[in-house]
N, C-alpha and C positions, 0 to 999 in steps of 0.2 A: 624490703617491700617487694612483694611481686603481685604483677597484673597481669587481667585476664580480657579479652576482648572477643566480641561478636559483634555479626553482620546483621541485620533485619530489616525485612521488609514486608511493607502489612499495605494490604485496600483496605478500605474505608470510605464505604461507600451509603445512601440514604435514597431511597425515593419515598412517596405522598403511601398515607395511610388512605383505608377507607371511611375515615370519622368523619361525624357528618355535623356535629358539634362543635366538637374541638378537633383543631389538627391534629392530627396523629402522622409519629417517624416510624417509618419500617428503616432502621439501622443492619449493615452488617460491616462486624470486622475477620479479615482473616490474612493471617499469616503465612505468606508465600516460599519464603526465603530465612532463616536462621540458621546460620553456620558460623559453627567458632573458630578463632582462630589464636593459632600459638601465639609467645610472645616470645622472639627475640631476645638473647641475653644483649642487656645494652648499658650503657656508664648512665647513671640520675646524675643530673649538675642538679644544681641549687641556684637560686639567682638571690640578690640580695632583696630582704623585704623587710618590714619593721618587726619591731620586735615581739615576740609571742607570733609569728605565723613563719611557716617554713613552707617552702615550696619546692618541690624536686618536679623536672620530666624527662619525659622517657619519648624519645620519636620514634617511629614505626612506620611500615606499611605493609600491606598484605594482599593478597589474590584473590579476588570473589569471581567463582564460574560461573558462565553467562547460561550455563542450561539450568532448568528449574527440577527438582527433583519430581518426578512423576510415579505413580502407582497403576498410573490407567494405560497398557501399551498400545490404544488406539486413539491416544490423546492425540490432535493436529500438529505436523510440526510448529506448525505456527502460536502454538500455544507452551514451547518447550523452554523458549529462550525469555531469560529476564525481560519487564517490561521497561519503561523508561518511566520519570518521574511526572506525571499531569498532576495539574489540580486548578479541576473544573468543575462550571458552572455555581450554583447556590451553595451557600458553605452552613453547617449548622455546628453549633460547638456544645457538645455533651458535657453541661456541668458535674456530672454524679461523679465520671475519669475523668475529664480536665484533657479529651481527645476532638479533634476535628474530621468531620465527615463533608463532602461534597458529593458532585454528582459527576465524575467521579473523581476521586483521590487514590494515590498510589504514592507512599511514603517510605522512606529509605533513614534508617537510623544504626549511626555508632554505637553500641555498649561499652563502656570501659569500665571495672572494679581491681580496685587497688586495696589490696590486703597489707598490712601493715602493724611491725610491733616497735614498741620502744620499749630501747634496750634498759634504758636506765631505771624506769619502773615496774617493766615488763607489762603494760597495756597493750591491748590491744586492739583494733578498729578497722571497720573495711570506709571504705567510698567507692558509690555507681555514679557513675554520667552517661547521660543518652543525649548525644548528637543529631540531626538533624540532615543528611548528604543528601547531595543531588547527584543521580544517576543518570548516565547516558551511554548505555552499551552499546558498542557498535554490532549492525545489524546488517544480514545477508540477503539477496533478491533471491525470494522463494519462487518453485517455478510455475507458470502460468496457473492462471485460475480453472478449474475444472466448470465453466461455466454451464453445461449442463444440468449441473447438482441444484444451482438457482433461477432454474429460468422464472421464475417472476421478478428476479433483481436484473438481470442483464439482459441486455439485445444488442447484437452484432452485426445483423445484417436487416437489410429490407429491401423489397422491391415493388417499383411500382410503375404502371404504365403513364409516358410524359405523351401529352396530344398538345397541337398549337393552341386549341381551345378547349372552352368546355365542351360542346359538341364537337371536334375538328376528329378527323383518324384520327385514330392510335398511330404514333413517330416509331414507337417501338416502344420495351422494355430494358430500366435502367435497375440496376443491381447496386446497393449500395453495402459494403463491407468496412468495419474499423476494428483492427487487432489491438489486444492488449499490449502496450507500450512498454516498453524497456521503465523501471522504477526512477523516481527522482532520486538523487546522489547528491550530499552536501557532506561538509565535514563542518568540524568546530569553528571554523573561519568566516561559512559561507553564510555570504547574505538572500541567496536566492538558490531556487533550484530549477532543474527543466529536461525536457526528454524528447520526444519524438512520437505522435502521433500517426499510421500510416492507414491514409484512406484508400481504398480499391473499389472504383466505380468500371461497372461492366454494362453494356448498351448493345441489345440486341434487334434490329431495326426489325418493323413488321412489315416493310415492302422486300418481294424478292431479289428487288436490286439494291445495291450497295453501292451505285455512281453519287447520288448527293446525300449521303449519308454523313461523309467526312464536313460536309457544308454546314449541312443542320448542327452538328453537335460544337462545330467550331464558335455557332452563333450565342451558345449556350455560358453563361457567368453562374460563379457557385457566390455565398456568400455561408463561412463558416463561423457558429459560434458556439466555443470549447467555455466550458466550464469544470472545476473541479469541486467534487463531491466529497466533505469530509464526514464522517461516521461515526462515532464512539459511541460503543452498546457499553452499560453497565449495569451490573444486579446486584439483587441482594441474596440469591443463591447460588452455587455455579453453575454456568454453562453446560445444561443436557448434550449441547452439539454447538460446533461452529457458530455464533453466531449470525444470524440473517434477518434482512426484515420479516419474512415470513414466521419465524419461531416467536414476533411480539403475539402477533394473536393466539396464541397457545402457552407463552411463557409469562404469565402474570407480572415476574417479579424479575421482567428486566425492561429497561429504557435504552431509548436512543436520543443523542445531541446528532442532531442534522445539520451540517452548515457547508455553505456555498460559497468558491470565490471564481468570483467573474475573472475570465482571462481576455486577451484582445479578441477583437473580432477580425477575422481575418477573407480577403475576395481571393477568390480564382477565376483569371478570365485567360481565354486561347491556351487553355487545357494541351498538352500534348496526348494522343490519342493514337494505340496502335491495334490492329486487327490480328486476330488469332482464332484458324480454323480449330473449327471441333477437330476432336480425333476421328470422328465416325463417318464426317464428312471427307477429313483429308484420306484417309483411307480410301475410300469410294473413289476419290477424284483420282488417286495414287493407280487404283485398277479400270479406272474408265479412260487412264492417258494407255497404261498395255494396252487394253483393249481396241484401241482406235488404234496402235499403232502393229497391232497384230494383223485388224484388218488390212491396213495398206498394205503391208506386203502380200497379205491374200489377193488384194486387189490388183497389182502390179505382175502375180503371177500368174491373173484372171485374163489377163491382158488390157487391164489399165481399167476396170471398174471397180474404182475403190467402194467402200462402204461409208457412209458418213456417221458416227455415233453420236446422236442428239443427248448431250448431258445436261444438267442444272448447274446453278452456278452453290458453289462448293459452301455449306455454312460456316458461321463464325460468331464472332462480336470484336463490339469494340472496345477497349480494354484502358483507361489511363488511371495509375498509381501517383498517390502526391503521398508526400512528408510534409504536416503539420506539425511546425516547432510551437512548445507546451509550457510555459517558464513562468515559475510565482515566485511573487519578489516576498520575501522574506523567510522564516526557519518554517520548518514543520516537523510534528511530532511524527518518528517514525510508524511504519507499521506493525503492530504487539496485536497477540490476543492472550491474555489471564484467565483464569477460571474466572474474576468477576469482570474483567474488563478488557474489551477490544477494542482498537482502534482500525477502520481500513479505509481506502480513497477507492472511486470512481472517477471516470473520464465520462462526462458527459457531452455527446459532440451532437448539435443541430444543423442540418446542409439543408440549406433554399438555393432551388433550382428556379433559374433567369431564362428568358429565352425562348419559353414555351409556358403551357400555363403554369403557374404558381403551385410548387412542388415542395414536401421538406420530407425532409430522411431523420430521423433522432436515434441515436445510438446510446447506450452506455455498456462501458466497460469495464473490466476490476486496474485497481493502478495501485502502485506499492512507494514506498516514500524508505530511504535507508542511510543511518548516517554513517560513514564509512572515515578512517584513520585521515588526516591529513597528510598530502603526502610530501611534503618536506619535514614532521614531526614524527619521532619514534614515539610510538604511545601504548602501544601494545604488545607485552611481554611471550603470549602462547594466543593460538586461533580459538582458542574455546575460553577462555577469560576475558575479564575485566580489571585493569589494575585501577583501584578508587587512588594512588597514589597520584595519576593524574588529577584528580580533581583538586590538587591544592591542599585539602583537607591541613587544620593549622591540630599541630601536637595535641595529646589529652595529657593534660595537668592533673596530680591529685595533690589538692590541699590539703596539709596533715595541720591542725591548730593544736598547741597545748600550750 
């Protein structure tokens, strides 16, 4: 007897027709991944079974690489690497193939065929079996988001003027900035994930003095509330570009699942706050200290009529950095994008300012999710594979009856 085996992995994905009678499916399937694989010469045992049925196996395992083969050289990397296995929202099952679609699906199947003769009649027969695996490749933090490319999806910074009231002056100009965060990190273990948020508020007062400045802003409370943004676009044709919200209004024939998980809310009060002159300022103040003190000596050589240099006081602001810790309790699908399906996170972070009139800043950001090797388990044979070997996976059996 000898056998042959392959790897596959197919979308299978459905959204709503335009019928207006009858529902109608816009279906598609496509095949992402097929790659065979040898087989090992290995001993068949037999195990005892009744009579008229024989049963021989063979164990095995094999190396599936984690990059997707591509034709396009200005595919995303982020479209390069196998996805992981979802299967979401609404499910429809295509009686005609006896196949399941949702919204979306991403499915991971065995092949085995077993060729085989008997000796003593000389017949002979094959048998296929398709399996069913669950995939979970481990996945790498790609580097920051080029968030220019989407400014309708993202905002980073804002500013806005804070007054004691609604008529009161203007206090000054507060600058509020949130970077894209280091990715969530979990392994097969992990029940929870979490990162690091870092906010950069900057405060440039509108009065020329800066004596109660440190006062006002000390009197000031934030009150932060982080949310994370999950994402998964899928179609039924592939991906012209990167997915984005903006590409639904122009790409008929892809969807997004939008979902939200509330994270704590979290205060800041007595803020740590430090001052840092412009460069244009400290400069000037750098040539207006020579200056006064060039004049003295002129002055002292005048016979003691110094000059007195009337300066302004030097610009700046005021500058305090916090770390907001990010942490959801339970797994998350990594970050993937497919020709029919991506998944990506957003940090969505709301700041209300205390203290002055009634203020909020909203940001969002790109955020990345990666499930990486546990590290007291060896589980990974080479940096650019997948061994399905971890998975457990139980032998393929082929029943021979006569």
């Amino acid at each position: 007897m000898n056998t042959s085996k392959a790897s596959l992995g197919v979308s299978r994905n459905w959204i709503p027709g335009s019928g207006v009678r009858l529902p109608r499916f816009i279906k598609a399937e496509r095949m992402f991944l097929s790659q065979a694989h040898d087989m090992l010469p290995s001993n068949l045992s037999q195990r005892d079974q009744p009579l008229g049925t024989v049963v021989l196996e063979a164990t095995f395992h094999f190396i599936i690489s984690r990059a997707i083969p591509c034709t396009n050289p200005n595919s995303p990397e982020q479209c390069s690497h196998l996805p992981p296995s979802p299967l979401l929202g609404d499910e429809i099952f295509d009686e005609a193939t006896g196949k399941l679609f949702a919204q979306p699906s991403i499915t991971y199947y065995l092949r085995a065929i077993a060729n085989f003769t008997i000796n003593d009649t000389g017949a002979k027969g094959s048998q296929e079996t398709f399996q069913p695996v669950t995939l979970a490749p481990y996945t790498e933090e790609l580097p920051p988001t080029e968030t220019d490319d989407f400014p309708m999806e993202f905002k980073e910074r804002e500013t806005k003027v804070l007054r004691p009231s609604l008529l009161g002056n203007p206090l000054g100009a507060m600058k509020v900035s949130l970077q894209e965060s280091s990715a969530f990190a979990y392994d097969t273990r992990s029940t929870h994930s979490h990162t690091t948020a870092l906010l950069r508020l900057e405060f440039e007062s509108a009065s020329p003095s800066s004596n109660n400045v440190p006062k006002r802003l000390q009197g000031l409370s934030f009150t932060v509330f982080p949310l994370v943004r999950v994402k998964t676009f899928y179609s039924v044709k592939s991906f012209p570009r990167l997915p984005s919200q903006s590409l639904l209004d122009s790409f008929s024939d892809m969807r997004l699942r939008d979902g939200i998980i509330k994270l704590e809310t979290q205060y800041v009060r007595d803020a740590s706050w430090g001052y840092r002159f412009n460069p244009e300022s400290q400069a000037t103040a750098t040539q207006a200290s020579l200056a006064g003190l060039s004049g003295s000596i002129e002055g002292f050589l005048d016979g003691g009529n110094t000059r007195k240099l009337m300066t302004g006081e030097p610009g700046g602001k005021w500058i305090s950095n916090w770390a907001i810790p990010i942490e959801v309790n339970g797994r998350l699908l990594p970050t993937f994008c497919s020709s029919l399906v991506a998944h990506f996170f957003t940090l969505i972070v709301r700041v209300k300012v205390a203290g002055a009139r009634q203020e909020a800043f909203d940001f969002e950001v790109p955020l990345q999710a990666k499930l990486i090797p546990h590290p007291h388990r060896w589980e990974k044979s080479v940096n650019d594979s997948c061994n399905i070997r971890e998975l457990r996976m139980r032998p393929i059996s082929a029943r021979i009856h006569w």
